[in-house]
C-alpha positions in Angstrom: 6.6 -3.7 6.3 8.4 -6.9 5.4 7.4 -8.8 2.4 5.4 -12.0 2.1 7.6 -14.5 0.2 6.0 -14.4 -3.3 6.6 -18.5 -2.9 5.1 -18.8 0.0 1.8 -17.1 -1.3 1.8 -19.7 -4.5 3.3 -22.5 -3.8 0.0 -24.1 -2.2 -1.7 -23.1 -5.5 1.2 -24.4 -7.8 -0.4 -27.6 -8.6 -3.5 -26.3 -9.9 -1.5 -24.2 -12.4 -2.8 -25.2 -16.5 -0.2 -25.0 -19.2 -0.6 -22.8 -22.0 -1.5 -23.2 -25.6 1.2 -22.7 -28.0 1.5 -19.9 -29.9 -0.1 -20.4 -33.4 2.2 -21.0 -36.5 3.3 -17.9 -38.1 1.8 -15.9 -35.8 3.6 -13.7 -32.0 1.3 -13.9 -29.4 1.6 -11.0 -27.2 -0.8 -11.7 -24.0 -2.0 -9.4 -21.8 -3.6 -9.7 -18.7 -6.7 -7.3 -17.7 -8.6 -7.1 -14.2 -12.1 -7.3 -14.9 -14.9 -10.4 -16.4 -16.5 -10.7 -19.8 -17.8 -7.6 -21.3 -20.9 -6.5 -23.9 -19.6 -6.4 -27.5 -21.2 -2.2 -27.6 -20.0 0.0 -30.1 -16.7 1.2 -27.9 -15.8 -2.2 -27.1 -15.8 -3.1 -31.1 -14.0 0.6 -31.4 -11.3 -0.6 -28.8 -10.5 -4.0 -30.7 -10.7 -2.1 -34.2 -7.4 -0.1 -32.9 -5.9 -3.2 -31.5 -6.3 -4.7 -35.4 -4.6 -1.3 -36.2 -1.9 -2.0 -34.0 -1.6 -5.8 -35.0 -1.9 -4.5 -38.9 1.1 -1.7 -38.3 3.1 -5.0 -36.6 3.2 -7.9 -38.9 2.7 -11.1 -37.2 1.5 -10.2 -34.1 -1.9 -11.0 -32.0 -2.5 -9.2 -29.3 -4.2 -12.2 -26.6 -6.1 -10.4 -23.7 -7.0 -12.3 -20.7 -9.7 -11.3 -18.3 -9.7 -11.8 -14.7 -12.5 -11.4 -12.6 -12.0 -9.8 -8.9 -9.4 -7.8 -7.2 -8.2 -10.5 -5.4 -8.5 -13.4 -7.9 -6.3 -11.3 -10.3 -3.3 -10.5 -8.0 -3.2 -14.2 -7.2 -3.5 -15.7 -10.7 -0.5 -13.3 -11.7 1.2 -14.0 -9.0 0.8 -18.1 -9.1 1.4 -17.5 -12.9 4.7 -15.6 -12.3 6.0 -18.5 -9.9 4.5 -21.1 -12.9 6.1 -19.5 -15.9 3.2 -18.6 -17.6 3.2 -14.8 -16.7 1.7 -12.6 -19.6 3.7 -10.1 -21.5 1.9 -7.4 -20.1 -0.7 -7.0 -17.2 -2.5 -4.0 -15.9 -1.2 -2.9 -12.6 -3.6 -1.3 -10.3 -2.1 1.0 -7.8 -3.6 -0.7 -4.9 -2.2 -3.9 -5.3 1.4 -2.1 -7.2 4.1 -3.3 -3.8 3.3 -7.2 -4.0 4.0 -7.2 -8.1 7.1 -4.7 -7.9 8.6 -5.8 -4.6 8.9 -9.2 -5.5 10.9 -9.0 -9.0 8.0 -9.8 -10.9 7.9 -6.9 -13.4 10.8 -5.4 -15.5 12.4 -1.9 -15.3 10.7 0.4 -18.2 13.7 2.6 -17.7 16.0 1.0 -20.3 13.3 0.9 -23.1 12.0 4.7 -22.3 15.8 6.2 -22.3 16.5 4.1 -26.0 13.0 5.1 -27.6 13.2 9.0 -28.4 9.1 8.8 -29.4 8.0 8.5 -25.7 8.6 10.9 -22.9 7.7 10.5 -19.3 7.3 14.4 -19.9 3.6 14.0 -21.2 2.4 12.3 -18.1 0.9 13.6 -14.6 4.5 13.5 -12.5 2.6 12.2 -9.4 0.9 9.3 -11.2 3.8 8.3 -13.0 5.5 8.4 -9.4 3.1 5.3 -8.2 5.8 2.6 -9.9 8.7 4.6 -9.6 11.2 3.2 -7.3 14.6 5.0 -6.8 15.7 5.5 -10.6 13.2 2.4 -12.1 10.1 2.4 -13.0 8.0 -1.0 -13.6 4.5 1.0 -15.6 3.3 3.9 -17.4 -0.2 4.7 -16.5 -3.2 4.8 -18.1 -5.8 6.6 -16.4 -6.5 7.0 -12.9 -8.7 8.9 -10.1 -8.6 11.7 -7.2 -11.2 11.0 -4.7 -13.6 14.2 -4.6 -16.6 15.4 -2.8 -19.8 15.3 -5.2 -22.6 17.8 -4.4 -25.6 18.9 -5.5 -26.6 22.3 -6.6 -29.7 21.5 -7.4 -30.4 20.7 -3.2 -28.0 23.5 -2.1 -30.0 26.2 -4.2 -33.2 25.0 -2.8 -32.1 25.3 0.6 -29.9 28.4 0.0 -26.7 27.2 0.9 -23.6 28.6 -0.9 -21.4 25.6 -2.7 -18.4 24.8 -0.8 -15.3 26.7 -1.3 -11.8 25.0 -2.1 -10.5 26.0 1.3 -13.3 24.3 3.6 -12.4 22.6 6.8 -14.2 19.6 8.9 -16.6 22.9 10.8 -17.0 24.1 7.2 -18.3 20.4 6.2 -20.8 20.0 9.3 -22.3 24.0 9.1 -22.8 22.8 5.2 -24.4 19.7 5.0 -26.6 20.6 8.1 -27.5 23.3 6.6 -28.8 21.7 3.0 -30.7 18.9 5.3 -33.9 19.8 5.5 -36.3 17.3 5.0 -38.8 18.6 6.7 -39.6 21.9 4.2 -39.0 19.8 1.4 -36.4 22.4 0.3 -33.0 20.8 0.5 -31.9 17.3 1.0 -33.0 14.2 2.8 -29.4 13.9 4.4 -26.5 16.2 3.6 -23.7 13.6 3.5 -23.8 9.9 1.9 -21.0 7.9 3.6 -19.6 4.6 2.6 -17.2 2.1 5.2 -15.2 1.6 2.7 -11.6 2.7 4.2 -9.6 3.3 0.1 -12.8 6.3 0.5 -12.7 7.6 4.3 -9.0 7.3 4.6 -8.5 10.8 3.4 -10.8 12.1 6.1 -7.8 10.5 8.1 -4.9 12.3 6.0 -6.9 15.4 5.9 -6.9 15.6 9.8 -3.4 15.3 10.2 -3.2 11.6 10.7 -2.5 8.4 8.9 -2.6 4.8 9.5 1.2 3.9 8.7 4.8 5.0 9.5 5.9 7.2 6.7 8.0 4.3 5.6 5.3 1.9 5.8 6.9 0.0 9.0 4.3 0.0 11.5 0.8 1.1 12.4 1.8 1.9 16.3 2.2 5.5 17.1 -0.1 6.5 13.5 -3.0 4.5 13.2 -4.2 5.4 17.3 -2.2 8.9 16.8 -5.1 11.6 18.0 -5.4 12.9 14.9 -6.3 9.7 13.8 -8.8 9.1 16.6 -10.1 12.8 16.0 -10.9 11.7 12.0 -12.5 8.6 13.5 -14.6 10.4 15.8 -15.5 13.1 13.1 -16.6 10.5 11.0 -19.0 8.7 13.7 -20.2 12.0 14.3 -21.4 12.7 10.7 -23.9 9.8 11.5 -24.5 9.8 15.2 -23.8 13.0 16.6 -25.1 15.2 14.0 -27.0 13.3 12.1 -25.7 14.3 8.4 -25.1 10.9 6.9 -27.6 7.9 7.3 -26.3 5.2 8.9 -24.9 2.0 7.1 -28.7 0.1 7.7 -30.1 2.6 6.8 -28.7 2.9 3.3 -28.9 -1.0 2.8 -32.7 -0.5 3.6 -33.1 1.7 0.6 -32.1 -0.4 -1.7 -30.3 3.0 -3.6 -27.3 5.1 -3.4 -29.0 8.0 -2.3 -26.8 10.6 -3.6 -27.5 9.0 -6.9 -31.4 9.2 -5.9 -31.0 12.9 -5.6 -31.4 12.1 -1.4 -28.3 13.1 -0.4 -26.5 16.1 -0.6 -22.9 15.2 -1.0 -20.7 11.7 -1.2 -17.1 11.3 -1.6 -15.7 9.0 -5.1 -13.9 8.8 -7.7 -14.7 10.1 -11.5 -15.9 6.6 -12.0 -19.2 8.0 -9.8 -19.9 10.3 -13.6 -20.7 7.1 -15.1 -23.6 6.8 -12.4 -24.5 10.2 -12.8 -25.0 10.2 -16.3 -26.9 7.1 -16.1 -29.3 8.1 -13.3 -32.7 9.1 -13.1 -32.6 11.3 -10.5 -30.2 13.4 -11.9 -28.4 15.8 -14.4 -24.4 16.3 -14.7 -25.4 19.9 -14.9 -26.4 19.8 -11.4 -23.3 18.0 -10.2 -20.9 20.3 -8.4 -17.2 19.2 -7.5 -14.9 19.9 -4.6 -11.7 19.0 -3.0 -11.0 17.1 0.7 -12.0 19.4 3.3 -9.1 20.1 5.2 -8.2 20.1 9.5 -4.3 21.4 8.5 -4.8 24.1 5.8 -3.4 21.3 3.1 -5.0 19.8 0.7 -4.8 16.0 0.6 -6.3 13.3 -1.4 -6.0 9.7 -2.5 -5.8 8.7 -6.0 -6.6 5.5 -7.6 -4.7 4.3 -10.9 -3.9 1.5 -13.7 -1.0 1.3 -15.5 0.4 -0.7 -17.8 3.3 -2.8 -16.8 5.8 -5.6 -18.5 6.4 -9.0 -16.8 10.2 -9.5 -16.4 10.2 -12.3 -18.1 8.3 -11.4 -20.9 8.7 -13.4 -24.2 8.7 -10.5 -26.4 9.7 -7.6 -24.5 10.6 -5.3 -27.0 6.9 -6.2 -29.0 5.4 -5.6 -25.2 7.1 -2.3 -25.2 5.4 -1.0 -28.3 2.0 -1.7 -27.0 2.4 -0.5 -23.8 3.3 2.8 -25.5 0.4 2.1 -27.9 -2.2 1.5 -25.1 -0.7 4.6 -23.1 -0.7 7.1 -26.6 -2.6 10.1 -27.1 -4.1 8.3 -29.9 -5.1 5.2 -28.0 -6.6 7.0 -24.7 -8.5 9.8 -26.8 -11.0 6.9 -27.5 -10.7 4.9 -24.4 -11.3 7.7 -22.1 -14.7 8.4 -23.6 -16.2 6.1 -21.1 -15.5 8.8 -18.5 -14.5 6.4 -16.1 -11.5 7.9 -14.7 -9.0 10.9 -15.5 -6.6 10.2 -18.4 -2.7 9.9 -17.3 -1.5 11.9 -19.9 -1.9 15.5 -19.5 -2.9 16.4 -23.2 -5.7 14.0 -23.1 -6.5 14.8 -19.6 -7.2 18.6 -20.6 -8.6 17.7 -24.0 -11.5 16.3 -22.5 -11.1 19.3 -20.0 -12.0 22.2 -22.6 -15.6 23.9 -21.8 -16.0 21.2 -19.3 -16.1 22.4 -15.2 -16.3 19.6 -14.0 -12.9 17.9 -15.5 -11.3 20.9 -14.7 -11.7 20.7 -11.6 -10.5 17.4 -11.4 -7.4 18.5 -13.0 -7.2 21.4 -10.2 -7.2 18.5 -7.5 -4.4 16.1 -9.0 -1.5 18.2 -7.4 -3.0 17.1 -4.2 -3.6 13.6 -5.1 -1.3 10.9 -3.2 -0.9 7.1 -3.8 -3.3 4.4 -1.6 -0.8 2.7 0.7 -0.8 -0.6 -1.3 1.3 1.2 -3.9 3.9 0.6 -1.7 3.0 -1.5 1.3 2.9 -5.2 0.3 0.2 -6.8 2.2 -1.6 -3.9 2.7 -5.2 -5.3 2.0 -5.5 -7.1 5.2 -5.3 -3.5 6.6 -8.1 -2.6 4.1 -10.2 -5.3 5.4 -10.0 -4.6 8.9 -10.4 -0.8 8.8 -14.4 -1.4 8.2 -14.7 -4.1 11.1 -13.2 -1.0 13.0 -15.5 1.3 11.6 -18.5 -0.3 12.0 -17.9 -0.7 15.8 -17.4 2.6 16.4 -20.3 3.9 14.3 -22.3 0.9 16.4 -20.7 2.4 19.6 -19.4 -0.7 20.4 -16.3 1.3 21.5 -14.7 4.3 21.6 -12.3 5.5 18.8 -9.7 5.0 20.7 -10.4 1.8 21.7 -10.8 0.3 18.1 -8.3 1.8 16.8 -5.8 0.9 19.5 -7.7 -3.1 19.1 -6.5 -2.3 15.1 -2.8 -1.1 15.5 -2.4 -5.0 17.4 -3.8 -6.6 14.5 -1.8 -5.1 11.8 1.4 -4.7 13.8 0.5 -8.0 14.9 -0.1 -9.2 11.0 3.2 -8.2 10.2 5.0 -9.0 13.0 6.5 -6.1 13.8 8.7 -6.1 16.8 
């Protein structure tokens, strides 16, 4: 799909752009820019700025300045207006779903140069597929830091009671219905209220789509026409419409805003489909032990295993003021010695494989996250600039057809003209 002039999105914004402050006397500011607001000063946030003073003590001179943004959205447009201003940070986090606008537009620089001179860093101890999400021909504009498969989530606890074996790796989309039919049985009181917990949200229930065969973009990211309203497509669409209203598996989208609760987290549903960030939840719930969490990959209609994975990575502003000083703490904030503390939050899977399987030893549950990596595949906005407007219209499509509004095909075809149309594609 053809870019949107970086200029074009900023320009409008330009005047509202604040200078900076000067760096202090004496002292090398190196800023970087984080997506996410203000957070509690706990014990692991004081642990995570007590290695940033050990970085700034092992580097004479130098303050590492983080800056905060707020909201998906906000942050891609702050560092793009501050790119067009001037007043880009050293550094920013780079989330995978937003990756094509930053790299596609010359805003980042190529790592390549300062990995191939520094013989303490190899690409070697990272997940190849992960590291693949800012690749582009022979340059590479991050190195990750952690990152997420989607996964199905059950519950043993409700599958013993209602006798129903846990699913196996190879499943497909029968396998899926016979199962969480099977451990719905509110009635008896023996299994679960509903045997699925879906969300319209399309970075989730696109693999549904990949899993059938289909997808919602040309495999060069051209056009929606032909792949989006392909019959694979339409058959994941109706597959997921029929979870709700055919068989009766998944409550519908009122239904879960009426209760207030996730209810896979309230130990009412059976299964649900997130990322590792959904442990957090599980740990924190009421309803629930991790011990009776169960993990399992994508059912599959083609006999191949397919999932989405979400990342952050850490990535160096092209015209960064101190790009060598930016370098070290990107491989600081990317070192074994670095994410062996920050991935004690759980919140996602660590990029670099001897962390990952660290945390792995003893533990099911992260290894079988590690077994479903191979199969993981970048969202499209890893490479498809713009690609959030198609994000943001895949739910109004959703929710029609789960409404029966319309058919699949009808919505979806209704979808391929507004993207196509979005991008003006010819």
């Amino acid at each position: 799909m053809r870019p949107r002039p970086l200029t074009a999105l900023c320009l409008a914004l330009l005047a509202g752009c604040a200078s900076l402050p000067g760096d202090a006397p004496g002292k090398t500011i190196l800023r970087i820019a984080t997506w996410g607001g203000a957070s509690e000063e706990d014990e692991f946030t004081r642990t995570i700025k007590r290695l940033w003073r050990d970085f700034e003590a092992e580097n004479p001179g130098v303050e590492i300045r983080e800056e905060k943004i707020p909201g998906s959205q906000e942050y891609v447009a702050k560092m793009l207006l501050s790119n067009v201003a001037g007043t880009e940070p050293d550094i920013m986090s780079l989330d995978a779903s937003s990756a094509a606008v930053f790299i596609n537009n010359n805003v980042l620089a190529d790592l390549t140069p300062y990995i191939e001179q520094d013989p303490e860093f190899s690409l070697e101890d990272y997940w190849p597929n992960v590291v693949g999400i800012a690749r582009r021909g022979s340059s590479l504009y991050a190195i990750p830091g952690d990152f997420t498969p989607m996964v199905v989530y059950y519950n043993k606890r409700l599958f013993d009671r209602a006798g129903v074996p846990y699913p196996k790796d190879d499943w497909t989309f029968d396998d899926f219905v016979r199962t969480a039919r099977a451990v719905q049985t509110p009635q008896s009181g023996k299994g679960a209220k509903w045997g699925f917990k879906f969300d319209n949200w399309m970075p989730g229930w696109i693999i549904w789509v990949w899993a059938a065969g289909g997808d919602v973009l040309s495999p060069d990211g051209s056009k929606a026409a032909g792949y989006l309203d392909s019959p694979r497509t339409v058959a994941a669409v109706k597959f997921i419409s029929d979870l709700v209203n055919r068989y009766g598996v998944a409550p519908s989208l009122s239904q879960v805003a009426a209760g207030g609760v996730n209810p896979f987290l309230n130990g009412d549903a059976a299964m649900e489909v997130a990322g590792h960030w959904e442990m957090v939840g599980i740990k924190n719930s009421t309803k629930l032990k991790v011990e009776d969490i169960g993990i399992a990959p994508w059912p599959s209609e083609t006999g191949r295993k397919v999932t989405v994975m979400y990342e952050v990575g850490f990535a160096m502003s092209r015209r960064a003021k101190n790009p060598d000083l930016a370098w070290k703490l990107i491989k600081f904030l990317t070192s074994r010695r670095y994410q062996s503390v920050y991935q004690q939050t759980g919140i996602a899977v660590a990029a670099r494989k001897d962390v990952a399987r660290e945390r792995a030893k003893g533990n099911q549950l992260e290894q079988k996250f590690l077994e479903i990596v191979p199969s993981a595949r970048p969202p499209w906005g890893a490479s498809v600039e713009g690609y959030d407007f198609v994000e943001t219209e895949g739910p109004k499509m959703m929710n029609r057809v789960l409404n029966r509004e319309v058919t699949p095909e009808q919505a979806l075809r209704e979808m391929v003209r507004r993207v196509d149309g979005y991008f003006k594609i010819k």
